[in-house]
N, C-alpha and C positions, 0 to 999 in steps of 0.2 A: 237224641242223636246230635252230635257234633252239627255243626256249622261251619262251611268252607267257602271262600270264594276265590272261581279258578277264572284268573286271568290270561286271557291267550295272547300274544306278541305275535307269533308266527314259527317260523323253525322248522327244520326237516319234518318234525312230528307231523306235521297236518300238511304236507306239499308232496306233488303231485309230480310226476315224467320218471324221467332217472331208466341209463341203458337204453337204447342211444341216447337221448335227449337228457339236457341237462335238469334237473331238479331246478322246481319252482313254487314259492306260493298257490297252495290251490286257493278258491274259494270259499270260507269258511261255512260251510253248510253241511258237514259232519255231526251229530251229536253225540258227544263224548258219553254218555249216561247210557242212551243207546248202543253206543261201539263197543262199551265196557259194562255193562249192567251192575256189575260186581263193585264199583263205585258208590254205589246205592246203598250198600251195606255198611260203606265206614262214614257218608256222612250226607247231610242235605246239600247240595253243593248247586252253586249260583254262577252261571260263566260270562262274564263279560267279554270284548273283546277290542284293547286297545289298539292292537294294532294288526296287520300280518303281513311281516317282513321275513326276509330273508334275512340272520342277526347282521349279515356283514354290512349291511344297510341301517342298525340302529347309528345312534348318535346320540349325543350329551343327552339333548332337550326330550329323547325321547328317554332316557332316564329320568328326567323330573318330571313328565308327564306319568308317569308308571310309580314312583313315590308320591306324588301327590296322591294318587284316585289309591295306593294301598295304606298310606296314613289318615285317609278320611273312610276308608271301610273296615281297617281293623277291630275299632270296638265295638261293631257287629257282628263280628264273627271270630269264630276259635279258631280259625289260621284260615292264609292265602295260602293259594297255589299258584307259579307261572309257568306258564308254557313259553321255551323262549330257545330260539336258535343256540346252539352248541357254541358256533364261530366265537360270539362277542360275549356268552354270558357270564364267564369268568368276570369280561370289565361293568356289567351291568350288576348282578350281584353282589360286587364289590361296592358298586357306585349306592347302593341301597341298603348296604349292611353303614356306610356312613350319613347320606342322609335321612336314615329312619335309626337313630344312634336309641333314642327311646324309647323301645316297644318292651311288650310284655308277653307274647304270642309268637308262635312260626311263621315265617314267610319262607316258601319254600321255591325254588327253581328246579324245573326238572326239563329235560327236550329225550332226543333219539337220533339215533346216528343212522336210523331209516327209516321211513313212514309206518305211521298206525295202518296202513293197508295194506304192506306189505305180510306174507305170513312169516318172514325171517325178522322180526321186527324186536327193537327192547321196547317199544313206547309203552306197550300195555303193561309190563314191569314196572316201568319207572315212573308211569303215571299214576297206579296203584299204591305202590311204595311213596312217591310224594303225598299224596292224599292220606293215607296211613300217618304220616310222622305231623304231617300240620295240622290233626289233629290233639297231638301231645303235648307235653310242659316243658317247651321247646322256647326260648325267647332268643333266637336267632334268624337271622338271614341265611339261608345255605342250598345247597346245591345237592341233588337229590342223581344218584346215578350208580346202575351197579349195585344196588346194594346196601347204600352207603352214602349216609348224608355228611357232606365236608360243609367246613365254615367257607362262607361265602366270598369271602374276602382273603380267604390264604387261599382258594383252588384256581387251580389253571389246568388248562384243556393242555393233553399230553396226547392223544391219540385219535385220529384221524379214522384210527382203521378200526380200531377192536369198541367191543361195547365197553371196557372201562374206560370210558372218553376223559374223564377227569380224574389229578391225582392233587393232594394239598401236601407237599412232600416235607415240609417244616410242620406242620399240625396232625394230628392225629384224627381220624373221622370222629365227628359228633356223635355219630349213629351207628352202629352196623345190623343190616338186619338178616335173620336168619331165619330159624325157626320159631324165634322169638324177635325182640328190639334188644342190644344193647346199646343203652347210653354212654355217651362218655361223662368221664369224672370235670373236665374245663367247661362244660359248659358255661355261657354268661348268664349271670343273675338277670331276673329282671330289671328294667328301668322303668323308670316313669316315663309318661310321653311325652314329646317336649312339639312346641308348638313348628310346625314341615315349614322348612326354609330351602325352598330350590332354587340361591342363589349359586352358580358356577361358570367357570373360566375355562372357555373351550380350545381358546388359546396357547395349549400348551404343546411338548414334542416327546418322544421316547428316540432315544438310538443307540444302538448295540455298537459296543467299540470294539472292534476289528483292526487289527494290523493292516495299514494304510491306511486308517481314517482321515480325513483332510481336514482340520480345525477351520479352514475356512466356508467348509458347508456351514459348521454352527454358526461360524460368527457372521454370514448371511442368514440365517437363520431369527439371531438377536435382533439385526438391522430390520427385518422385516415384520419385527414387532412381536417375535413369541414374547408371550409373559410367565414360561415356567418352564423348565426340562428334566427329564429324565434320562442319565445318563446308564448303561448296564455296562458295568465294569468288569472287571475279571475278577475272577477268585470271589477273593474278602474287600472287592470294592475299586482293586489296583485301575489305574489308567497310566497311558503313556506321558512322561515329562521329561523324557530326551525329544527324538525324532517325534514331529508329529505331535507336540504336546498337548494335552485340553487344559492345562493350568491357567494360561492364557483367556482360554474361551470363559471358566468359570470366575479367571479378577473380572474379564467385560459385563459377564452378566452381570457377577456384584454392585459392578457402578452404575448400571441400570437397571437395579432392583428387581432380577429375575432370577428365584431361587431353584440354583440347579441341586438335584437331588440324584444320589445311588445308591443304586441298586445289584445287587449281584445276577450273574449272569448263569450261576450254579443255581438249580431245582433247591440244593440241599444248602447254599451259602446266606452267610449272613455277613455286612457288611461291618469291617473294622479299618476303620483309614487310615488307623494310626499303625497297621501290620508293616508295610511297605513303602518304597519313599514316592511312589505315585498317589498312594490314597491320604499318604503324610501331606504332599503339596497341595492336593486338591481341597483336603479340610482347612490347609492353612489361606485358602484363594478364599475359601467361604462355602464348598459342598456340605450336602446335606445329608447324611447318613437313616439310609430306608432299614437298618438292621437286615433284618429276615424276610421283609415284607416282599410278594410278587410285584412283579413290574406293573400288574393290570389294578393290585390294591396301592401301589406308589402313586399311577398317572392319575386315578380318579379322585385319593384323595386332596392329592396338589391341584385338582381342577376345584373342587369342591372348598377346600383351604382357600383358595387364590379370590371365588367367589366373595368372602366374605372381607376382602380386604377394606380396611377405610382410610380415613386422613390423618389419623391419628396413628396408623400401622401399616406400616409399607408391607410390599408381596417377600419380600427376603424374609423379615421378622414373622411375619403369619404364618409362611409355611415351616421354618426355624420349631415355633411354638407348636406345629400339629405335627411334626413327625417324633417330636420331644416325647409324645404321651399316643396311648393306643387309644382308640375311639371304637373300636369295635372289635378286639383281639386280632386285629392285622399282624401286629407284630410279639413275638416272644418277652 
């Protein structure tokens, strides 16, 4: 029998009220093996429980709490599992397809868009079907949902209402399963393992440029010490350089060694600066071109990037060098 170990965070899956009352953490005194017997059938599985949050309540540190404890139990076992609110696991997933860059194994995310106790429920699908794929020859981070395991770090949460809560609209599913598994042909080779480094930079911003933006949010923004940005531009990356410019905003960050980076604001866009004379002026200030990448695998790896900066390499030049090269198929 396979070996799993299913770590639990928290997330709609195991929380409790909902109709009137808002949905909340329950307790964790469910047992999953119990709820679902038929778990027992694909593997020995072991559950810990880091945390139980609602996701919109994770944070950076509880991402490196959550890589650490799954880089020190991987080569005990033939893949993880997480149980992990819907809200943030796009940025959580992402955050651990790059600090766990060298695995050899599945780590898998899966949640539900409404509790295991409910009877309209996906959990017991998608907690099946997670448990099912992390036992394969799988050497990815990814997100288990529907049907349908995505890379972890291209998926983003598209639907609030329907059970296909997540789509990865630039990659193709890793998995589909059906009556069977199909794999996909991109899968990533394995790595070696490389020794868990959860240095990161919390310090950073995301913001969506809209017609009226005020350049002078960001450039309080810089005074008040961000160390990295994420700008979501239009299209193929445009931003405005008449009215309203951010040309400006990204010369200041430059001279304060804060590398701003974009991203596109289209599901299906990939970033080209040199299309348009806004993304022409923003490359020529010092922007950082995310290609294809989502905005949730942009901000975590720029926090991640920004961690490791030192005195020999300013925060412009380190993230310049990590958005250069994929680190974990983030980008095409």
């Amino acid at each position: 029998m396979p070996t799993l170990l299913l770590i639990h965070t928290g997330g709609t899956l195991m929380m409790r009220g909902g109709d009137p009352t808002p949905l909340a953490p329950d307790v964790y005194t469910q047992d999953l093996l119990t709820e679902l017997p038929v778990l027992r059938k694909i593997a020995d599985i072991e559950t810990r429980i880091l945390c139980n949050l609602d996701s919109a309540d994770m944070q950076p540190h509880h991402w490196v709490s959550l890589g650490a404890m799954v880089h020190e139990a991987l080569p005990r076992y033939d893949g993880v599992v997480v149980v992990h609110g819907t809200d943030s696991m796009a940025y959580t997933a992402s955050a651990l397809a790059f600090l766990l860059r060298g695995i050899d194994r599945p780590v898998v995310f899966t949640g539900a868009q409404k509790p295991l106790r409910d009877v309209r429920t996906d959990a017991r699908s998608n907690l099946v079907d997670a448990c099912h794929l992390a036992t394969m020859n799988i050497a990815e981070v990814g997100i288990v949902f529907d049907s349908k395991l995505l890379r972890g770090c291209r998926a983003t949460k598209l639907d609030a209402w329907g059970m296909s809560a997540f789509g990865s609209p630039a990659c193709a599913p890793l998995a589909e399963l059906g009556l069977g598994v199909n794999l996909g042909k991109h899968l990533l080779e394995k790595r070696e393992r490389e020794v868990f480094d959860g240095r990161i930079e919390p310090k950073v911003m995301s913001v969506r440029t809209f017609p009226g933006l005020d350049p002078k949010l960001l450039h309080g923004a810089l005074e008040a010490g961000v160390r990295g940005m994420v700008i979501e531009g239009y299209g193929a990356g445009n931003i405005p350089h008449l009215e309203n410019s951010l040309v400006p905003v990204i010369e200041r960050a430059r001279s304060l060694d804060v590398p701003v980076v974009i991203v596109s604001q289209c599901p299906r866009g990939s970033v080209d600066l040199g299309r348009y004379q806004g993304g022409a002026r923003a490359a020529a200030a010092g922007a950082i071109s995310a290609q294809d990448m989502t905005t949730e695998a942009a901000l975590t790896k720029l926090m991640i990037a920004l961690g490791r900066v030192s005195e020999h390499a300013g925060r412009v030049l380190v993230a310049r060098e990590a958005f250069a090269t994929s680190w974990a198929g983030e980008m095409s």
